[in-house]
C-alpha positions as CSV (number, residue, x, y, z in Angstrom):
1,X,116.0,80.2,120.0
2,X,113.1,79.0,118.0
3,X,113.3,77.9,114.5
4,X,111.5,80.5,112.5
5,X,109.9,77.0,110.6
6,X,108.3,76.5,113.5
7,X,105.0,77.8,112.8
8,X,104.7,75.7,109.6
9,X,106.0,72.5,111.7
10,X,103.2,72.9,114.1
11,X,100.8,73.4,111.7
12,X,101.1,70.5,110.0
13,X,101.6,68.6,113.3
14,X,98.0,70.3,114.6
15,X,96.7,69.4,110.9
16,X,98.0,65.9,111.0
17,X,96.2,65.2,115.0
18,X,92.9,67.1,113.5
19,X,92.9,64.7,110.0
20,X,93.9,61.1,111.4
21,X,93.7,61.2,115.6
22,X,90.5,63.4,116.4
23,X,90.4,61.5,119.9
24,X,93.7,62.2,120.9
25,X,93.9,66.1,121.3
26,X,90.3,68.5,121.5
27,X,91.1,71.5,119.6
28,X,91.8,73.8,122.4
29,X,95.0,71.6,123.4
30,X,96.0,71.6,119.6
31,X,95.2,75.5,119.4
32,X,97.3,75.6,122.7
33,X,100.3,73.2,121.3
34,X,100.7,75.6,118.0
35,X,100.4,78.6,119.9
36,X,103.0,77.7,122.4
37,X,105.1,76.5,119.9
38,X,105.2,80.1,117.8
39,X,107.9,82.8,118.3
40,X,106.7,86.4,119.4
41,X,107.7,87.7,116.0
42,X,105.2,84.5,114.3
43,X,102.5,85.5,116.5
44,X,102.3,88.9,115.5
45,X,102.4,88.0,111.6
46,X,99.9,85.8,112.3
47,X,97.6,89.4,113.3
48,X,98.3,90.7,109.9
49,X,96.3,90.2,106.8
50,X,98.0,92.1,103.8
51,X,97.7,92.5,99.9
52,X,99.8,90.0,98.0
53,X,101.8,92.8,97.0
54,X,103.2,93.6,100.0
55,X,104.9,91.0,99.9
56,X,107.1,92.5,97.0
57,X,109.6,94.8,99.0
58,X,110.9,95.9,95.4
59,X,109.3,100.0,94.9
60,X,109.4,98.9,90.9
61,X,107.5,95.8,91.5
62,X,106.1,94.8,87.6
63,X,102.5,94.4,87.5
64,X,102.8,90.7,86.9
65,X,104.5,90.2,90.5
66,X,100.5,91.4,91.6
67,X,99.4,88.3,89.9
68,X,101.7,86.0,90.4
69,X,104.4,84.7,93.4
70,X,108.1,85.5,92.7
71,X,110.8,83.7,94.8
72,X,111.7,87.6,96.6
73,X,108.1,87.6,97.5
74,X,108.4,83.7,98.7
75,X,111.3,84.7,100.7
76,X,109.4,87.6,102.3
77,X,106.7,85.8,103.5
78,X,109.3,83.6,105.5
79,X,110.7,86.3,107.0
80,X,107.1,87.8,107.6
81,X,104.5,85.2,107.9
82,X,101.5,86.6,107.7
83,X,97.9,85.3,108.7
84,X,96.6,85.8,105.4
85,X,95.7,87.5,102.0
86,X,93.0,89.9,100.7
87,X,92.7,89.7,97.1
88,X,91.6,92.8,95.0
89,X,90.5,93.5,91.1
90,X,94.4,93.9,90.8
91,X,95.1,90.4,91.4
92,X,92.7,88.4,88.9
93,X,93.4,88.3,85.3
94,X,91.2,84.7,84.2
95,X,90.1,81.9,86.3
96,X,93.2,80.0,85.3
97,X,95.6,82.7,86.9
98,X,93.1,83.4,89.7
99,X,92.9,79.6,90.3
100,X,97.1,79.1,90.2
101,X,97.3,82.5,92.4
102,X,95.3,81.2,95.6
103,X,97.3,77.9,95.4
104,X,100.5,79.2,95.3
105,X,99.7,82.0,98.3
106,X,98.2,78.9,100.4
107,X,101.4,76.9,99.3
108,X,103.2,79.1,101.4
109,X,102.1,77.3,104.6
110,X,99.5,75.3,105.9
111,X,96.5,77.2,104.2
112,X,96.7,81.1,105.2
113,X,93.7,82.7,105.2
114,X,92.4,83.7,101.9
115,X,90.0,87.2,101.9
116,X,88.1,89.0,99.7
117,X,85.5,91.8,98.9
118,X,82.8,89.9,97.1
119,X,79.2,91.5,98.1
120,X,77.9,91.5,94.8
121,X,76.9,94.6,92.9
122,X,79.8,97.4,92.4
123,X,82.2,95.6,95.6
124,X,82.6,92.2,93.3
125,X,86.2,91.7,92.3
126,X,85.7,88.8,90.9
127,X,82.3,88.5,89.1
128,X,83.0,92.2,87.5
129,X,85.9,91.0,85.4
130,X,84.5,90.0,82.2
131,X,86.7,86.8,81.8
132,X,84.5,85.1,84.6
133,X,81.5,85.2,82.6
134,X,79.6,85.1,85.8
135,X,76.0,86.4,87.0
136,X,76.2,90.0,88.5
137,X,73.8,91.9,90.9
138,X,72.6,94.8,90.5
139,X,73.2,96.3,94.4
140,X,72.3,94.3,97.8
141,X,69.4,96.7,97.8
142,X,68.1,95.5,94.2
143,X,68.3,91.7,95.9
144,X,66.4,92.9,98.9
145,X,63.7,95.5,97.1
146,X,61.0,92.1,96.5
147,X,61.4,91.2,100.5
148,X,62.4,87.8,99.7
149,X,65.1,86.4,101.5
150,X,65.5,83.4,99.5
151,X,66.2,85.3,97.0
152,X,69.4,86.8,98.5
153,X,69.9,83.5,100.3
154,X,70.7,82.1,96.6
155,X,72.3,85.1,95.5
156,X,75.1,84.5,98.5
157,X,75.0,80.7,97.8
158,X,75.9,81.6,94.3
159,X,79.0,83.8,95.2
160,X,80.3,81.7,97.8
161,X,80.1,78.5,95.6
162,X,82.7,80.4,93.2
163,X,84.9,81.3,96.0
164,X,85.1,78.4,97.0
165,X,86.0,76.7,93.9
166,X,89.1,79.7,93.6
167,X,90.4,78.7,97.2
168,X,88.7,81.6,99.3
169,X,87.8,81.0,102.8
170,X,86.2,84.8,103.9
171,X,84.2,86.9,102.1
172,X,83.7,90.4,103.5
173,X,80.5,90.8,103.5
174,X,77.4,91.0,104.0
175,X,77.2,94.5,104.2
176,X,75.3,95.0,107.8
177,X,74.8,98.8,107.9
178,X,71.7,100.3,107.9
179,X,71.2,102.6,104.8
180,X,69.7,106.0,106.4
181,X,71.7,109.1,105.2
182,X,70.7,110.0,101.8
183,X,74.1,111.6,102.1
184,X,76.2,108.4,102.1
185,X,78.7,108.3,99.5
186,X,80.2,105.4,100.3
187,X,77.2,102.7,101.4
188,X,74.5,103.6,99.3
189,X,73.0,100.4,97.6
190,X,75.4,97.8,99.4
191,X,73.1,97.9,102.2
192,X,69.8,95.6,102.1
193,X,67.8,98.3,102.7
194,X,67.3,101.2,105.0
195,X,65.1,99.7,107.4
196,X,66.9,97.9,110.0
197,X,64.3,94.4,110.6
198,X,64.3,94.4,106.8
199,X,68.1,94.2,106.8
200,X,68.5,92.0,110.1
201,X,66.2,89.4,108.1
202,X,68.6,89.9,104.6
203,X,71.9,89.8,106.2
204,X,71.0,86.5,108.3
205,X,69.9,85.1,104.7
206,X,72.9,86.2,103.3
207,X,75.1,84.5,105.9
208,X,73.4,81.3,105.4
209,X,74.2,81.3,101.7
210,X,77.8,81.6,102.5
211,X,77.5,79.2,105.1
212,X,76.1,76.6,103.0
213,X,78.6,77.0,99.6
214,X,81.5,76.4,102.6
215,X,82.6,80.1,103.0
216,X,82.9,82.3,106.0
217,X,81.4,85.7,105.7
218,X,81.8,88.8,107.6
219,X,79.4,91.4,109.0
220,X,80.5,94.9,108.6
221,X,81.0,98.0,109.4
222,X,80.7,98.4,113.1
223,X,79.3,99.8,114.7
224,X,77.3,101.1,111.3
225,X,78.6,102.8,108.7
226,X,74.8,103.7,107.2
227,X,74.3,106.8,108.9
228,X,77.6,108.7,107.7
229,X,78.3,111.2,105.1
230,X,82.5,111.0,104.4
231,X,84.3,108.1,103.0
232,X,86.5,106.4,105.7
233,X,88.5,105.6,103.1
234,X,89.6,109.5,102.0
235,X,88.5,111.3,105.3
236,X,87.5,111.5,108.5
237,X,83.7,110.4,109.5
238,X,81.9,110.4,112.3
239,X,78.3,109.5,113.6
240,X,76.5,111.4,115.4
241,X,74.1,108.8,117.3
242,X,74.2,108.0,120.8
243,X,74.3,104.3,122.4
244,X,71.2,104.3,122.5
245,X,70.0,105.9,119.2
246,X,72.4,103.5,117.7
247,X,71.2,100.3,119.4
248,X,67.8,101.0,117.7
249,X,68.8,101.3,114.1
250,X,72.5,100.4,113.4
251,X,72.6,97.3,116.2
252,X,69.9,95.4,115.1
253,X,71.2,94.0,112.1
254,X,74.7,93.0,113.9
255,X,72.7,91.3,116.7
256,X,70.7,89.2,114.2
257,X,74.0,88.0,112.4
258,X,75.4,87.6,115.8
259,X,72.5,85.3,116.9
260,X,72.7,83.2,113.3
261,X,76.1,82.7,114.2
262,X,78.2,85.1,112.3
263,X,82.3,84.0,113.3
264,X,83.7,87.7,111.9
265,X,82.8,91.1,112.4
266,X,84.9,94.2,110.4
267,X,85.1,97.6,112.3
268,X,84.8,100.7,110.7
269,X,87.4,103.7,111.2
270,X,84.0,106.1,112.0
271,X,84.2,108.2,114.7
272,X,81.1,108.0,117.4
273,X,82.0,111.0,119.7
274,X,78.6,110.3,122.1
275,X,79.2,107.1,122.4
276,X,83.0,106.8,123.2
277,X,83.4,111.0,124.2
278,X,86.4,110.8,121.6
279,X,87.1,111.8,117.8
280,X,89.1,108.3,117.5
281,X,88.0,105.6,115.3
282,X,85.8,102.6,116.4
283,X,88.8,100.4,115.4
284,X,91.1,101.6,117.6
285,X,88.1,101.7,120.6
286,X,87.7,99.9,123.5
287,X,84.5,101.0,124.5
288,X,83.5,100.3,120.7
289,X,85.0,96.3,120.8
290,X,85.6,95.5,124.1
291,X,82.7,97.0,125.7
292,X,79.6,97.5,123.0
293,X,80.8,94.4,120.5
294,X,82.3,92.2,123.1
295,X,80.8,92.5,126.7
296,X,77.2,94.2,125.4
297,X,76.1,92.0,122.1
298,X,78.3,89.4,123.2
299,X,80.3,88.8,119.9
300,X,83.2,85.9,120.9
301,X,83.8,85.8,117.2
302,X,86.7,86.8,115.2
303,X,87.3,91.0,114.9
304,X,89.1,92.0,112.0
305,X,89.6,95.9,111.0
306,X,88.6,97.9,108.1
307,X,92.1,98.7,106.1
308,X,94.6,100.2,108.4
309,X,95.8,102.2,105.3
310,X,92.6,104.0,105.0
311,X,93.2,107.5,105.5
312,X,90.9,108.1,108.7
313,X,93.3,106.3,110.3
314,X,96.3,107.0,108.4
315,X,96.5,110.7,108.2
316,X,96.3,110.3,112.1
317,X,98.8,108.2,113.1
318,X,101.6,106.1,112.4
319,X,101.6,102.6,110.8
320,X,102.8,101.5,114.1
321,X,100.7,103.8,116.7
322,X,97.5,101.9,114.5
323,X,98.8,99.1,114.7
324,X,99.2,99.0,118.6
325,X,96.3,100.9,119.6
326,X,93.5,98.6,117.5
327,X,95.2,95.6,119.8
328,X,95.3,97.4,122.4
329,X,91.5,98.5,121.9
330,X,90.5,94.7,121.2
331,X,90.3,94.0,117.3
332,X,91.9,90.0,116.2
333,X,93.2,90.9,113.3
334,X,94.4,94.2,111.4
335,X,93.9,94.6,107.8
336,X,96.2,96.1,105.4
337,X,98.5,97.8,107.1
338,X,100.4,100.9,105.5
339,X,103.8,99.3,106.1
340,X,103.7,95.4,107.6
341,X,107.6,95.7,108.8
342,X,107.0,99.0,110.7
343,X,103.8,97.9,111.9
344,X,105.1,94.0,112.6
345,X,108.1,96.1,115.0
346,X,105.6,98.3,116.4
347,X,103.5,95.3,118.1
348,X,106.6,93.6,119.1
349,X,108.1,96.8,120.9
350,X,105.2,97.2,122.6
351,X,105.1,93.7,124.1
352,X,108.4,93.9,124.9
353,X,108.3,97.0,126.4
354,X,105.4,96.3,128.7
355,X,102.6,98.0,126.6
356,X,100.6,95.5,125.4
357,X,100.7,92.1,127.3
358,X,102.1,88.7,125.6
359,X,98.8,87.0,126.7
360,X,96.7,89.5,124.6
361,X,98.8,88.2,121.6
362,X,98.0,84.5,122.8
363,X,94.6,85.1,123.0
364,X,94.2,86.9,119.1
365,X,96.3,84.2,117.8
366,X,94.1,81.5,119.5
367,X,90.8,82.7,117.7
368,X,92.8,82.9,114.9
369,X,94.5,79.5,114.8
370,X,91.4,77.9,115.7
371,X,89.5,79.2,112.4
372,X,92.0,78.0,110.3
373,X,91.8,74.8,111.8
374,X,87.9,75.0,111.3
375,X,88.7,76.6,107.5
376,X,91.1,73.2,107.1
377,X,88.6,70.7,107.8
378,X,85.7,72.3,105.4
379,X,88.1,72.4,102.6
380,X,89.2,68.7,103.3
381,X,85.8,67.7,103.6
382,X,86.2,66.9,107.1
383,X,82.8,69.1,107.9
């Protein structure tokens, strides 16, 4: 049986080729060597990306085990190694904790994947705490209102030189809906603007900005959370746009980050009955991923959900039914989880049972490996 180190072993053997013998493996074959070297159980951690704190088992965790590692929450993660972290307002205190939090969680093996909501304006977890001291922006709109994209290419630059100097390696944003429902309670200002060209040209400009301070942003919510009236994260939502309809508004910003060479697109749990004849959410969709975001735009990037523990996914089905189905419908890697164990089980009965295919596993994990391989050499400097 395979050592449950394993993944860390080949990691550092992968990381070790990459750093001092380019020549002697491409990155497909060391990709292919730390995939092949990774139990089931490894692989499907490797889907997850959770909150630190779910890595505290204990229900009367203190609030200083959110800001801090413990050796329970050490010995977790080896039991449950998870891709990576999303950090939230709960997390920072100071720069000086902030800066000794993201070391320890990438001291836990060769540089998980460190997330965050930073857009700027009211979605800044960082830049809105007061100990930072750091500029602020009104709303993504504000940045766009003067139709100047270097003026929200510097804004981006700006936030993704602080993450970068606290360890993070993707920001969630930019926001790439399409602000057309007066009604929106949830998008509002975060989009650039409720034109979609005017949008395509911010969100490019925005992607460049994190491109350039070394961070890896993240298009969301597709297919287009602009044109909605509940919050996914309370309710159900749904749009009521066709293909088509959609593919002149919501679809034009995607395709522009797409074309500038976005590597990450977030899903949104909104329902699009006349596109997919369904209520279910476009995260757990294959005609959503696999045949709009995959086969029609041609996205070969990284998918990552919207939180699985939003409620217009979790009031409708299990941790582990979510879990499953949004592999099963295409997504890379699922976010946030209501419970990792149950959902961690869920994946692994289903490939054991015949449900979900081994090789789909192989082929998440791949895209996923290879970003962090990518993510290494920026941090080292070898990029």
């Amino acid at each position: 049986m395979k050592s449950r180190y394993s993944l860390i072993i080949f990691f550092l053997a992968a990381f070790s080729v990459s750093a001092h013998c380019e020549t002697c493996l491409t990155e497909k074959d060391s990709v292919a060597r730390i995939v092949s070297g990774m139990t089931l159980k490894e692989k499907v951690c490797q889907l997850f990306v959770i909150r630190p704190e779910a890595l505290n088992f204990k229900t009367e965790a203190l609030e200083i085990e959110y800001t801090r590692l413990t050796d329970d929450m050490r010995k977790f993660f080896r039991e449950y190694p998870v891709g990576g972290f999303s950090i939230y307002a709960r997390n920072i205190v100071c720069p000086e904790q902030l800066s000794e939090f993201t070391s320890e969680l990438q001291s836990l093996s060769p540089r998980p994947l460190l997330y965050i909501d930073e857009e700027g304006g009211r979605v800044a977890r960082i830049a809105n705490n007061d100990n930072f001291g750091l500029d602020r922006f009104a709303s993504m709109t504000a940045l766009a209102s003067g139709n100047d994209e270097n003026t929200v290419y510097d804004a981006a630059l700006y936030i993704g030189s602080y993450l970068h100097h606290y360890g993070f390696d993707i920001d969630f944003a930019p926001v790439a809906d399409v602000n057309t429902n007066p009604e929106n309670i949830v998008i509002g200002p975060r989009a650039f603007s409720e034109n979609p060209q005017t949008a395509a040209t911010m969100v490019t400009a925005y992607l460049r900005g994190l491109r350039d301070a070394g961070i890896t942003g993240c298009l969301k919510h597709f297919p287009g959370h602009g044109d909605t009236k509940n919050d996914t994260h309370y309710q159900y939502a749904e749009s009521g746009k066709t293909w088509d309809e959609l593919a002149e508004c919501e679809m034009i910003p995607f395709k522009a980050g797409i074309d500038a060479g976005a590597e990450m697109i977030m899903t949104a749990h909104i329902s699009v009955p006349k596109v997919t004849g369904t209520g279910i959410p476009s995260t757990m969709s294959a005609p959503i991923i696999k045949e709009k975001l995959r086969g029609e735009l041609g996205f070969d990037g990284l998918i990552i959900t919207d939180a699985l523990e939003m409620a217009a996914v979790s009031s409708q089905f299990s941790t582990e039914e979510a879990a499953v189905e949004t592999i099963k419908a295409g997504a890379d890697i699922l976010l946030i989880p209501s419970d990792l164990v149950w959902s961690v089980r869920g994946v692994m009965e289903a490939v054991e049972n015949g449900d979900i295919d081994e090789s789909m596993i192989d082929e998440r994990v791949s895209r996923i490996i290879s970003l962090k391989l990518k993510r290494w050499k920026i941090k080292s400097g070898k990029i």
